[in-house]
MIDOSE-1310 file (N, C-alpha, C; in nm, 2 decimals, decimal comma, always signed):
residues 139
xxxx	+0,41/-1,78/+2,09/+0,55/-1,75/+2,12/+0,64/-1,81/+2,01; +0,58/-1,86/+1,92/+0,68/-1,94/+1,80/+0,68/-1,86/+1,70; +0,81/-1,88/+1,62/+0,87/-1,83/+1,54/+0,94/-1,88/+1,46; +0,98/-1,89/+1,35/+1,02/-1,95/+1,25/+1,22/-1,91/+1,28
xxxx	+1,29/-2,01/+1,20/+1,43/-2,00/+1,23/+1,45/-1,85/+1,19; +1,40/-1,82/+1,10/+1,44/-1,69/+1,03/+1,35/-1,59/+1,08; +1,30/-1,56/+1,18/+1,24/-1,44/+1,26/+1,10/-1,43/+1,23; +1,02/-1,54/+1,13/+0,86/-1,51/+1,08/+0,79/-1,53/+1,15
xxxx	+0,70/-1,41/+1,18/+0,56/-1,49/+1,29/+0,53/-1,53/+1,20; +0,38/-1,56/+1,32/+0,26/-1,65/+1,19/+0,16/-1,66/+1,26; +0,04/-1,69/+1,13/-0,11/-1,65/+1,17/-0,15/-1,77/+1,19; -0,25/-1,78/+1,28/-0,33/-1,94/+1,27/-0,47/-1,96/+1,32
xxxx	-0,46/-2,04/+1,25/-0,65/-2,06/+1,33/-0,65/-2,19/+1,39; -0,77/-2,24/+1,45/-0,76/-2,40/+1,51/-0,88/-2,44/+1,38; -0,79/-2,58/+1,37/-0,88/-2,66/+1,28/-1,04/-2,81/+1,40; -0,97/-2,83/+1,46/-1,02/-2,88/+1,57/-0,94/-2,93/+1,64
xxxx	-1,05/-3,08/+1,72/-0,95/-3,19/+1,80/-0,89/-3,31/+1,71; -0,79/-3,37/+1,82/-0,86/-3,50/+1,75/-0,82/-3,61/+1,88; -0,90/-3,72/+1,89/-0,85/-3,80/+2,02/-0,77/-3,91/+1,97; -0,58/-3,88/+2,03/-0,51/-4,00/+2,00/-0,51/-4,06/+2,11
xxxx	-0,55/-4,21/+2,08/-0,56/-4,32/+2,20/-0,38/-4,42/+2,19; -0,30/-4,35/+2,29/-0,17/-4,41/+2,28/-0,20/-4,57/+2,42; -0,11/-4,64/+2,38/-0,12/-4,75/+2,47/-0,08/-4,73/+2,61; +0,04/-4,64/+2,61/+0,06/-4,58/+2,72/-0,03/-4,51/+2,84
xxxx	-0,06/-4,39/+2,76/-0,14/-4,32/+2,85/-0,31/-4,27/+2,85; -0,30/-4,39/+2,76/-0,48/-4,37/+2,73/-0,50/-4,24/+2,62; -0,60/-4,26/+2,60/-0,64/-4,16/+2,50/-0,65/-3,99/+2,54; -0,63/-3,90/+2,45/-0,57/-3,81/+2,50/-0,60/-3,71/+2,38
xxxx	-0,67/-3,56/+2,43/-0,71/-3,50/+2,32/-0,60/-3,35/+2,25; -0,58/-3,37/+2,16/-0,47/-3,28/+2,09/-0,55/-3,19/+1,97; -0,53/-3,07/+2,01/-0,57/-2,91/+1,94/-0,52/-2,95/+1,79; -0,56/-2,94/+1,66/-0,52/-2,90/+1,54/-0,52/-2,78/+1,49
xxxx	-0,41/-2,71/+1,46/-0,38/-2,58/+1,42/-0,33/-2,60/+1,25; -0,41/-2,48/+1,20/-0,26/-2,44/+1,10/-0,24/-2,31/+1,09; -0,11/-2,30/+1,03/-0,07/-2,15/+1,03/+0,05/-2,12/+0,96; +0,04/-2,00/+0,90/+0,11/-1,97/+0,77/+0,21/-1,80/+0,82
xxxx	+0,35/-1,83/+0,76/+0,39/-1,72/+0,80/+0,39/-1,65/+0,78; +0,43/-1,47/+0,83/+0,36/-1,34/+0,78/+0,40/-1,33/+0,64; +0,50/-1,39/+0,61/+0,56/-1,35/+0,42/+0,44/-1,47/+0,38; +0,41/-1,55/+0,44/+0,31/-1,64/+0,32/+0,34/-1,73/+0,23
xxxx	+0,52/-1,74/+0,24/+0,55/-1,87/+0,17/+0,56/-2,01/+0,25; +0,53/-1,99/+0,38/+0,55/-2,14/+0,47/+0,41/-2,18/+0,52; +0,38/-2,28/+0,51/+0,25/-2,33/+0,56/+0,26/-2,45/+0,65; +0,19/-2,43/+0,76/+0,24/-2,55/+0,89/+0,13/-2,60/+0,95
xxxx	+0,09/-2,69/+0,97/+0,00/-2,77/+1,07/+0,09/-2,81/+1,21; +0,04/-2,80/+1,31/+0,05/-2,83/+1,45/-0,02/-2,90/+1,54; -0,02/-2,99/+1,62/-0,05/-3,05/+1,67/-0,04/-3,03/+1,84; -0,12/-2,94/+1,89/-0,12/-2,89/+2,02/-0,21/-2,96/+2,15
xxxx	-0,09/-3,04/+2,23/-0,17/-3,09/+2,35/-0,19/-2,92/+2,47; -0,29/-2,88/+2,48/-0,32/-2,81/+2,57/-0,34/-2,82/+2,73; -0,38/-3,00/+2,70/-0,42/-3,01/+2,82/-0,29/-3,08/+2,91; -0,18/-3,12/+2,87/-0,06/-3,16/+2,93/-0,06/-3,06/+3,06
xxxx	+0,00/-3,18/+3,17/+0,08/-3,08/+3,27/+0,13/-2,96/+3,27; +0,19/-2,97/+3,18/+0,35/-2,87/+3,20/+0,36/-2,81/+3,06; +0,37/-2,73/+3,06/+0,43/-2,65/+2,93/+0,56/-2,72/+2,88; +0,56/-2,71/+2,75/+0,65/-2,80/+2,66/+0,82/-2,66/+2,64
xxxx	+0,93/-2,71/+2,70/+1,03/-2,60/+2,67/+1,09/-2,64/+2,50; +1,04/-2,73/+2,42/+1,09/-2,77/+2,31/+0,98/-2,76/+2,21; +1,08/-2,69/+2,09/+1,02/-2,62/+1,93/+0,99/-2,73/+1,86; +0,92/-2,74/+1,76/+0,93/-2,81/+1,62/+1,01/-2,78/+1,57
xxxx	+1,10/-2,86/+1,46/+1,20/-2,83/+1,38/+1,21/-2,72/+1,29; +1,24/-2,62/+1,29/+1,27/-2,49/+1,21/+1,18/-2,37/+1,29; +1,19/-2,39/+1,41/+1,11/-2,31/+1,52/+1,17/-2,22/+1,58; +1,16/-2,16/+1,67/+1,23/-2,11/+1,81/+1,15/-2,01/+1,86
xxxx	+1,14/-1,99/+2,01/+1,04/-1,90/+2,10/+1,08/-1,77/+2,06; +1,01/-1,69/+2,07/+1,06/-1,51/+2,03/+1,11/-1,47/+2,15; +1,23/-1,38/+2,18/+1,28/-1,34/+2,31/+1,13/-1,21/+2,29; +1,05/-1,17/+2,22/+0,96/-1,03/+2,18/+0,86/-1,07/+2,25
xxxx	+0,81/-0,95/+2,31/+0,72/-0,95/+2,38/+0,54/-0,95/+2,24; +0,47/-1,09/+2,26/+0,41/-1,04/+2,11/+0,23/-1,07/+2,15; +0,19/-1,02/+2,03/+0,03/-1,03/+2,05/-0,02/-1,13/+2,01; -0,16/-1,18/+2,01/-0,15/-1,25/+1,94/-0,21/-1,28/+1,81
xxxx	-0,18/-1,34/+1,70/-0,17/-1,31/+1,57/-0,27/-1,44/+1,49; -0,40/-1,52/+1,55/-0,45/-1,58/+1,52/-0,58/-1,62/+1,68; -0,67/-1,75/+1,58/-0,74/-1,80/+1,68/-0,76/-1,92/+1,71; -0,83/-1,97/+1,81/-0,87/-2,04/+1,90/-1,01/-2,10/+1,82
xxxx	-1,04/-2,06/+1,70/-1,15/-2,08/+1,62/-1,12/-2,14/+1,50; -1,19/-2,17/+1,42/-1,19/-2,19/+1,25/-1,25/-2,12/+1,20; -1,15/-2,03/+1,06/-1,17/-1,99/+0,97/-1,22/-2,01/+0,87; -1,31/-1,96/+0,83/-1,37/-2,05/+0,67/-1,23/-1,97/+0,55
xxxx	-1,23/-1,84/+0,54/-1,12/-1,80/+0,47/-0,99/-1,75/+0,51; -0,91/-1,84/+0,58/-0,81/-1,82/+0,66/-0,68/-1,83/+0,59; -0,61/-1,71/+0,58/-0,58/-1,58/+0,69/-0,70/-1,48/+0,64; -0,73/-1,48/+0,55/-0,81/-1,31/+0,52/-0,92/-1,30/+0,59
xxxx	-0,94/-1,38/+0,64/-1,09/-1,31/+0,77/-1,01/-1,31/+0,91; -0,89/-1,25/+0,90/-0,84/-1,22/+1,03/-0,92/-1,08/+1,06; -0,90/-1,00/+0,98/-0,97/-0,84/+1,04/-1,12/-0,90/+1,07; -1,20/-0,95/+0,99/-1,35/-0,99/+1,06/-1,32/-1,04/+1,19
xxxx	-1,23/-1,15/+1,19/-1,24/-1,22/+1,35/-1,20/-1,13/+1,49; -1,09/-1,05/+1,38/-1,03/-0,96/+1,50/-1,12/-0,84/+1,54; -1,21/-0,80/+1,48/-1,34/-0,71/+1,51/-1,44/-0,78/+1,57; -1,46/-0,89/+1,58/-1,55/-0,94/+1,65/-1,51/-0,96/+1,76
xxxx	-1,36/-0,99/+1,79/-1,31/-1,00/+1,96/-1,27/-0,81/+2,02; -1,28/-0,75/+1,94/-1,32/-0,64/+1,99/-1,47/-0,59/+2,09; -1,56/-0,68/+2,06/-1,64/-0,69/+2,13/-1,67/-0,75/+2,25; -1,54/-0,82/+2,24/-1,52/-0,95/+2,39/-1,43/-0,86/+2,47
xxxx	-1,36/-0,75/+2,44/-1,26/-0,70/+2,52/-1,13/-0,76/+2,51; -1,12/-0,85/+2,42/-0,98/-0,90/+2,41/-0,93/-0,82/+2,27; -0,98/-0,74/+2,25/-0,85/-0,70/+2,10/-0,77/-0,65/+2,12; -0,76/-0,61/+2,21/-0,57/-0,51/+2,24/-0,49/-0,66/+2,26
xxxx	-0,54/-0,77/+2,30/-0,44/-0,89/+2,30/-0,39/-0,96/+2,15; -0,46/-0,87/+2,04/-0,44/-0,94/+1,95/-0,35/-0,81/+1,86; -0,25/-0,88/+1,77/-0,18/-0,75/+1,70/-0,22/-0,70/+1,60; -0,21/-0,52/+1,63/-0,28/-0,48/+1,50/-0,32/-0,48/+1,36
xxxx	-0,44/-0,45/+1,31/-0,44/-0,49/+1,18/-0,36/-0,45/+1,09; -0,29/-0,33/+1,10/-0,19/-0,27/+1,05/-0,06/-0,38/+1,00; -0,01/-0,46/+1,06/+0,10/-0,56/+1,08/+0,03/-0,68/+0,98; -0,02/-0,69/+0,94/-0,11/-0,77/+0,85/-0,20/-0,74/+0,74
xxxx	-0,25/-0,66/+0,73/-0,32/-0,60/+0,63/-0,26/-0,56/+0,48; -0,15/-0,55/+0,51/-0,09/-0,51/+0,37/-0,09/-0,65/+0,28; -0,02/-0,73/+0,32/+0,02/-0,88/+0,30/-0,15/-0,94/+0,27; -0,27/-0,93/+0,38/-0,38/-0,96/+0,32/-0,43/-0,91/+0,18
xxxx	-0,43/-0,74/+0,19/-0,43/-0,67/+0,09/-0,36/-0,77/-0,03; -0,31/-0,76/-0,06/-0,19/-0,79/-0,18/-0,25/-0,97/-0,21; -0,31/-0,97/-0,10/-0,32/-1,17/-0,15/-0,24/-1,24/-0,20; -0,16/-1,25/-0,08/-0,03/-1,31/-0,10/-0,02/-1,48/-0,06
xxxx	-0,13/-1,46/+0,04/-0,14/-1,61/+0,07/-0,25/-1,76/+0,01; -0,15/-1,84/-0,07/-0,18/-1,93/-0,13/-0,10/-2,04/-0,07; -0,17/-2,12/-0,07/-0,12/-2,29/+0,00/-0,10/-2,35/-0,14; +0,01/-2,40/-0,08/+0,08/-2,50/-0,18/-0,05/-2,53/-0,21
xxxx	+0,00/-2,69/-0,30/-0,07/-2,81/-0,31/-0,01/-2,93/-0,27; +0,08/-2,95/-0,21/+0,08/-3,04/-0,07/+0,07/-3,00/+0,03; +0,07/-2,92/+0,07/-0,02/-2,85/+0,19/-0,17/-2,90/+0,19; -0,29/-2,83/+0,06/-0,38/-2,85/+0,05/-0,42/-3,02/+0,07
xxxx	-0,33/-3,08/+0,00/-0,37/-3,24/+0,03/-0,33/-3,26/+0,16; -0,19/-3,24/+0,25/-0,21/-3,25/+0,40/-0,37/-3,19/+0,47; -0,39/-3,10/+0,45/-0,53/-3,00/+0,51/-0,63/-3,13/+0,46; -0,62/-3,18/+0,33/-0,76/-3,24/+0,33/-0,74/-3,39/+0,40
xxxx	-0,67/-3,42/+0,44/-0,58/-3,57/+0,49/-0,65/-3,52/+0,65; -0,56/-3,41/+0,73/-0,55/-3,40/+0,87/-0,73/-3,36/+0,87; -0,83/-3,28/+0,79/-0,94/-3,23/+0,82/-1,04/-3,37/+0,82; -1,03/-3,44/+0,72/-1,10/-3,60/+0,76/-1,05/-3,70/+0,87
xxxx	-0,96/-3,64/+0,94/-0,94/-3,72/+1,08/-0,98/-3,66/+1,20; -1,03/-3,53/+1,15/-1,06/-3,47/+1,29/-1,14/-3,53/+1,38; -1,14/-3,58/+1,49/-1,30/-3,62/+1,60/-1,37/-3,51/+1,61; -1,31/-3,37/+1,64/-1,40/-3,27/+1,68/-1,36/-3,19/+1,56
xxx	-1,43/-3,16/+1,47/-1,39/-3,05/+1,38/-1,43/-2,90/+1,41; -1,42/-2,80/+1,39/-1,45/-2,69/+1,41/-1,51/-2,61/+1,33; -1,64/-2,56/+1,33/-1,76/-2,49/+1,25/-1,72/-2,35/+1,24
């Protein structure tokens, strides 16, 4: 349901876990995401507790929820060439019965086509930073 200030979805994949042990509440496992928006000039890592109570009503900074009813535009997996093996991933959940949940390749494909998407290089050094802390990394 996130969206960038300026109206951009965005693609993502899960990079793994990782377990932060706070003093408070004991250790506690948090989703690693990254994801890049449909234009391809913003590149974001996230940090997703899933397993919390309650759903969080508060964005990251330069965020906001879409009032748009939307599909969805990434996975629950890791990509070895991510975003461009979205159409492979998304034909393989064609076979699970979930691809009408995900939005079409048409809304993506041009922007793949064109290979527009390049990560910075502080990006790539955050990616190599956050992917050697993983506890659970994702194959």
């Amino acid at each position: 349901m996130l969206e960038t200030n300026a109206g951009d979805r965005l693609m993502f994949h899960r990079l793994g876990s990782i377990i932060k042990d706070d003093s408070v509440s004991g250790p506690t496992m948090v989703d690693v995401f990254e994801a890049v928006s449909y234009p391809g000039n913003k590149w974001f890592i996230f940090y997703l507790d899933f397993y919390h109570p309650r759903r969080s009503k508060a964005t990251p900074d330069g965020f906001k929820f879409t009032e748009k009813l939307i599909q969805f535009s990434g996975f629950n997996k890791f990509m070895n060439n991510f975003p461009y093996s979205f159409v492979e991933f998304k034909n393989r959940e064609r076979e699970s019965g979930l691809s009408v949940a995900y939005i079409p390749i048409s809304m993506v494909s041009a922007a793949i086509e064109k290979r527009i998407f390049i990560r910075p290089s502080f990006h790539e050094e955050l990616l190599k930073t956050v992917k050697s802390k993983l506890t659970f990394p994702c194959r």
